[in-house]
C-alpha positions, 0 to 999 in steps of 0.5 A: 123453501126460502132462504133468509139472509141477514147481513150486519156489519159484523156478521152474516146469518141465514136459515131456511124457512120450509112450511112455516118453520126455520131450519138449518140456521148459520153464521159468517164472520162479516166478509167471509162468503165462503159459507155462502158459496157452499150452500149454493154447492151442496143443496138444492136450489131454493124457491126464493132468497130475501137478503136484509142487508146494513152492512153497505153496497159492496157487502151486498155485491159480494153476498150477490156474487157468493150466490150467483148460481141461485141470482134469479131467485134473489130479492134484496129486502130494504128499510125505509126510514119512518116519517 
């Protein structure tokens, strides 16, 4: 099970990708981290975490922190601008 955040600079989304298909997608208004403190509290442990974040450093340290207890398992996807 992999969890699959993106966070824009209004909102935060994420679903659960499991054998190649998406489940249990959800939103956030942009600087509520609440929903993702929740996930690490009521469900097991994923296998990996991708974050694809636009919305700045700070926003990507709180999304961090939200999800502390699952860090290890965190990869922060980044873009590169085209040549």
């Amino acid at each position: 099970m992999i969890l699959c955040i993106d966070s824009g600079n209004s909102r935060i989304k994420w679903a659960w990708l499991t054998d190649g298909q998406w489940s249990d997608p959800g939103t956030a208004t942009q600087g509520d981290f609440s929903a993702l403190t929740a996930l690490t509290a009521s469900l097991p442990s994923p296998r990996r975490i991708l974050l694809a974040n636009v919305a700045g450093d700070a926003v990507a340290a709180s999304i961090v922190d939200a999800l502390a207890p699952w860090q290890r398992r965190l990869d922060v996807v980044r873009s590169e601008a085209a040549a």
